[in-house]
FIFIZA-465498 format. One line per field, with one value per residue: residue number from 0; x, y, z of N, C-alpha, C, O in turn; residue in three letters. Coordinates in pm, whole numbers, plus 50000, padded with zeros to 5 digits. Each point is the difference from the previous one (the first is absolute). Layout:
BEGIN
num <- c(NUM,...) .
n_x <- c(X,...) .
n_y <- c(Y,...) .
n_z <- c(Z,...) .
ca_x <- c(X,...) .
ca_y <- c(Y,...) .
ca_z <- c(Z,...) .
c_x <- c(X,...) .
c_y <- c(Y,...) .
c_z <- c(Z,...) .
o_x <- c(X,...) .
o_y <- c(Y,...) .
o_z <- c(Z,...) .
residuo <- c(ala,...) .
//
This chain:
BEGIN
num <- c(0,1,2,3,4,5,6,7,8,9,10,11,12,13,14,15,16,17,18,19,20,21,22,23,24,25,26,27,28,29,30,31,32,33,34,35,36,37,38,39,40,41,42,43,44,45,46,47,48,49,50,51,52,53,54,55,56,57,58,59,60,61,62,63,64,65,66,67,68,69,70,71,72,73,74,75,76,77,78,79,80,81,82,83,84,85,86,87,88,89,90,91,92,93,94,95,96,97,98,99,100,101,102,103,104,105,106,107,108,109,110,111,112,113,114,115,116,117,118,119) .
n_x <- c(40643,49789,50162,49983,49866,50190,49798,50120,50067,50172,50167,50022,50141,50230,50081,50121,50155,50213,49914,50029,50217,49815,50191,49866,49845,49924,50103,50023,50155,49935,50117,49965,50113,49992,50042,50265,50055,50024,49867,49984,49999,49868,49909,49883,50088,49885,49794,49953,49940,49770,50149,49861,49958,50085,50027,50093,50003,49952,49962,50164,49943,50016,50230,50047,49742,50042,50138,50118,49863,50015,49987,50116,50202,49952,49951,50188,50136,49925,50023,50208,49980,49923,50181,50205,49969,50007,50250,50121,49956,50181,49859,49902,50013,50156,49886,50220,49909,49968,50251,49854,50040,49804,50117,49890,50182,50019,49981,50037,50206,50015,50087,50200,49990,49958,50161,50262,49871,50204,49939,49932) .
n_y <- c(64184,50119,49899,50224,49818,50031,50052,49855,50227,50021,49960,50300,50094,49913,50073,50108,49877,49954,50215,50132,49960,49884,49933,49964,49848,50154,50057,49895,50016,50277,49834,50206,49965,50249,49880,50007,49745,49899,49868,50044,49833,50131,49795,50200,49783,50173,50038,49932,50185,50025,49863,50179,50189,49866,50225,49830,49828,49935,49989,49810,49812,50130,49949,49776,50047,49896,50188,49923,50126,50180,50195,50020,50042,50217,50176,49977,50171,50192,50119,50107,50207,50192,50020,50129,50202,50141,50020,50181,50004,50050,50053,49943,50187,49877,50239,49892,50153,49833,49955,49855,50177,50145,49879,50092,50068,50108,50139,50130,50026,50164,50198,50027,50042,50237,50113,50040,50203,50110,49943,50235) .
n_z <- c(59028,50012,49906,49935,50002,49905,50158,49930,49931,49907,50093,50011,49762,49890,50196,49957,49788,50040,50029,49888,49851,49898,49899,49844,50170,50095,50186,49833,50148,49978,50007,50094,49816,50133,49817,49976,50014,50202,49894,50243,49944,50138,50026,50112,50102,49945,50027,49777,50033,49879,49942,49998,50048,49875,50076,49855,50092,50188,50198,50059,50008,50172,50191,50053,50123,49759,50089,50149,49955,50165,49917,49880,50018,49997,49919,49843,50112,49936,49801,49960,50073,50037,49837,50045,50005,49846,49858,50138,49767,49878,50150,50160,49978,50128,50004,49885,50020,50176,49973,49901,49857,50063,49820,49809,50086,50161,49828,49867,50059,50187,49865,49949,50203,49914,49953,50066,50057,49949,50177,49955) .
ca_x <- c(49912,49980,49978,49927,49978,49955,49954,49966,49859,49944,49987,49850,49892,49979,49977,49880,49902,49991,49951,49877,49963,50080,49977,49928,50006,49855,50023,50176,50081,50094,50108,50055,50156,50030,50092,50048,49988,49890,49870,49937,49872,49996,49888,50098,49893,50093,49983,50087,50120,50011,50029,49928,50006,50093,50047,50172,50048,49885,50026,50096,49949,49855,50033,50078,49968,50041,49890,49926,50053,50054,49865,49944,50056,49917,49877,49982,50014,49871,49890,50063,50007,49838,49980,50051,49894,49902,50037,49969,49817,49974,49906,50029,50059,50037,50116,50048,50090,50097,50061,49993,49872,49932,50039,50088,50034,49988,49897,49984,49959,49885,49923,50036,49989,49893,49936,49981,49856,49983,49906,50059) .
ca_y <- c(50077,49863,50041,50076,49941,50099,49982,50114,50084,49890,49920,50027,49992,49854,49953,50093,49963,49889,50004,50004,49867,49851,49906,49944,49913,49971,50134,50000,50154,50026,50061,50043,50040,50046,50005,50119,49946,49923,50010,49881,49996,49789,49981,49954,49981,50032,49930,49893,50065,49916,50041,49895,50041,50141,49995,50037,49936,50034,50145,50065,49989,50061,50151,50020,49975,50124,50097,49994,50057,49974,50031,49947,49874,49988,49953,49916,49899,49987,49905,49852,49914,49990,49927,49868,50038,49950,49898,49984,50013,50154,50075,50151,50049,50186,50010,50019,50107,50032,50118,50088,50074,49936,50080,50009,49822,49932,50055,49918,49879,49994,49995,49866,49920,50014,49927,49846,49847,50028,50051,50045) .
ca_z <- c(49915,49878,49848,49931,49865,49938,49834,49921,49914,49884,50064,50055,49904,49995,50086,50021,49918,50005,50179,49852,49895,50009,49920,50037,49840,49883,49985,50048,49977,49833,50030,49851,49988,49861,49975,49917,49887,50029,50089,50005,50066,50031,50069,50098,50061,50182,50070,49994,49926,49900,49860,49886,49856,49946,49841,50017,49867,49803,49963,49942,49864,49926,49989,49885,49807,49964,50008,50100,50120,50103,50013,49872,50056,50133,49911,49940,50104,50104,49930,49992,50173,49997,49927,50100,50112,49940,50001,50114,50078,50102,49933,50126,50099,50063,49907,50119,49934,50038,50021,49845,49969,49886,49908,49914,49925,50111,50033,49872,50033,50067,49885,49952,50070,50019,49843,50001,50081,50118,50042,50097) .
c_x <- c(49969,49976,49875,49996,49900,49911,49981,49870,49974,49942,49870,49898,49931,49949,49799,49894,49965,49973,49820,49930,50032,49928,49967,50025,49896,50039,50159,50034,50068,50120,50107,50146,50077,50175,50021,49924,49861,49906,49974,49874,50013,49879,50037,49891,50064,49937,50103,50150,50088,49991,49900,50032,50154,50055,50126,50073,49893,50031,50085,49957,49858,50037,50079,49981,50045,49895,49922,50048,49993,49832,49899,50062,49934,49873,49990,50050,49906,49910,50059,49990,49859,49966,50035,49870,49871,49993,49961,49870,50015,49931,50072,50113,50039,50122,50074,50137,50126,50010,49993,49888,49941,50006,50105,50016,49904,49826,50006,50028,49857,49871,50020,49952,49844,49943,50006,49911,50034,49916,50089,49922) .
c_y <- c(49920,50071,49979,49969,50167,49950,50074,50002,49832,49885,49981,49967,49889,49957,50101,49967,49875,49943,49981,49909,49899,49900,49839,49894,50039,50163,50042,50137,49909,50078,50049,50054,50006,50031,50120,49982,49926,50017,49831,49944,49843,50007,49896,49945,50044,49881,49887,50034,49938,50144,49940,50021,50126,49982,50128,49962,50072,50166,50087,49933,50065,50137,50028,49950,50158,50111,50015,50087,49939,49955,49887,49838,49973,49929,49870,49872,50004,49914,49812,49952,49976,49851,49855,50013,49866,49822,49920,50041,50116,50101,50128,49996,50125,50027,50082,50112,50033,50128,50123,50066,49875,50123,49926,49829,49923,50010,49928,49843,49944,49975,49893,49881,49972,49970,49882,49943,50032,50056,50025,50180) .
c_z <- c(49874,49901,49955,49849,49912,49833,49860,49955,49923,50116,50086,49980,50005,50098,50038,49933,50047,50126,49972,49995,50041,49914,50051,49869,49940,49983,50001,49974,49854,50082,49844,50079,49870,50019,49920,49873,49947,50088,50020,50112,50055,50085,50118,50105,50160,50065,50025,49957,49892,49850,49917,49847,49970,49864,50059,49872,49835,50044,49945,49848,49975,49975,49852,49846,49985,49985,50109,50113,50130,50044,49920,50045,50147,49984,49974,50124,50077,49942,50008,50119,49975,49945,50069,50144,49916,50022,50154,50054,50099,49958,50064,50060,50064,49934,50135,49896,50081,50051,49886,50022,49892,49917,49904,49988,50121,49973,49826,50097,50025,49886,49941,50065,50042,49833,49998,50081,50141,50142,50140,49995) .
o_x <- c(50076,49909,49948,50066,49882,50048,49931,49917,49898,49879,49940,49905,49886,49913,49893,49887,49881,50026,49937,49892,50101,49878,50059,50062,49989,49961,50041,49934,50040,49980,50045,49995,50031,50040,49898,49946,49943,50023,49997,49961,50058,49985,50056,49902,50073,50090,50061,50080,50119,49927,50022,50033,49998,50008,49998,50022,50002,50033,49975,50019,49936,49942,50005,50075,50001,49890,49893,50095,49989,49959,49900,49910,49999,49981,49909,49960,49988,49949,49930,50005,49978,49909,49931,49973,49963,49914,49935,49969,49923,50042,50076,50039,49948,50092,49947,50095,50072,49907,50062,49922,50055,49952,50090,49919,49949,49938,49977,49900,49940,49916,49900,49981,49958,49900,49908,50011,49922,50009,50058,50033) .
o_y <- c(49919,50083,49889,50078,50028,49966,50101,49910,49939,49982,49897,49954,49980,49925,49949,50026,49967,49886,49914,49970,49992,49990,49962,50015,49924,50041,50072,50053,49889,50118,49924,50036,49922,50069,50060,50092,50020,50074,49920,50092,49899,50118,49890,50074,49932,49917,49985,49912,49967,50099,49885,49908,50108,49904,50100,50080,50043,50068,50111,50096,49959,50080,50102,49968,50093,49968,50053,49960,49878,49896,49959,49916,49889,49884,49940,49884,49902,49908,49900,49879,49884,49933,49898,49889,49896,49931,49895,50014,50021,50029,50072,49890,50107,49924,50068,49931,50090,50073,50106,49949,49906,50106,49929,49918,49901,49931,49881,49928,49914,49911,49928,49915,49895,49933,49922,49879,49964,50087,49916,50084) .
o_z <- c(49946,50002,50009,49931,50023,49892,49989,50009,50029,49987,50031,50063,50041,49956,50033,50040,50001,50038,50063,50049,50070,50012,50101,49895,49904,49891,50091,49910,49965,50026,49915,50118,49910,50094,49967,49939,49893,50095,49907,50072,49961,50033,49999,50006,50073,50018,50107,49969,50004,49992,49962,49925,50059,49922,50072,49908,49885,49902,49953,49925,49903,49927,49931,49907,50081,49953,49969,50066,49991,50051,50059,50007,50054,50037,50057,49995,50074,50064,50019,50021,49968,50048,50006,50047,50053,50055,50002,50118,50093,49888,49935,50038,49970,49970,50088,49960,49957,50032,50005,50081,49943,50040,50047,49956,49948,50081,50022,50004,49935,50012,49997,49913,50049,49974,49975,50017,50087,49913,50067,50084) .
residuo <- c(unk,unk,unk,unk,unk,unk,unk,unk,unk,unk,unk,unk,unk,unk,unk,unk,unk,unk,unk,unk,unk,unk,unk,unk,unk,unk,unk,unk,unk,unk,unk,unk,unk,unk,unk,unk,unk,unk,unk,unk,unk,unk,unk,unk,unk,unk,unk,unk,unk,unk,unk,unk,unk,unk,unk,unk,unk,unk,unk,unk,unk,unk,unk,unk,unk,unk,unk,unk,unk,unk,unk,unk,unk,unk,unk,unk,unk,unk,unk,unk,unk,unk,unk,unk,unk,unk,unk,unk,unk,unk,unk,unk,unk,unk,unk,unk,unk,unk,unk,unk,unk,unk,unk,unk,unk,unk,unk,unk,unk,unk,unk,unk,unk,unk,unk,unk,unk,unk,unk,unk) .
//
């Protein structure tokens, strides 16, 4: 008898969005992952299954200028990735939200990222 791999609700999700979408080099997925603490983002090319653009490191320093909420630190990492996107001549892409609703920190990212020049 063969064991039965059980998925969870989060795992559906994720997989259901991302049945969807696919990133590309002139069009790459904004793949976003939100931590208790942090929010982070990276631009991803599925074709070649290549990493082009992320911001990780600068996020835990944009969350922690003083006065900024969770929300408000979302924001300012969406605009800073936009900014490294820019650096890499990326104009567009698919925004890929994961296993998360678009709402609240995951959804100010999205805004952030779109001030910063983004196009999605």
């Amino acid at each position: 008898m063969a064991k039965i791999r059980q998925i969870g609700k989060k795992q559906k999700r994720k997989l259901r969005v991302r049945n969807k979408i696919i990133g590309t080099k002139e069009r790459p997925r904004l793949s976003v992952f939100r931590s208790n603490k942090y929010i982070y983002g990276q631009l991803i090319d599925d074709v070649n299954g290549q990493t082009l653009v992320d911001i990780q490191a600068e996020a835990k320093k944009l969350h922690e200028k003083k006065g900024l909420s969770k929300k408000e630190g979302a924001f300012e990492t969406g605009k800073a990735l936009a900014e490294k996107a820019k650096e890499a001549k990326i104009k567009s892409v698919v925004f890929d939200r994961g296993s998360y609703k678009y709402h609240g920190r995951v959804k100010s990212f999205a805004d952030g990222a779109r001030e910063g020049g983004l196009n999605f």
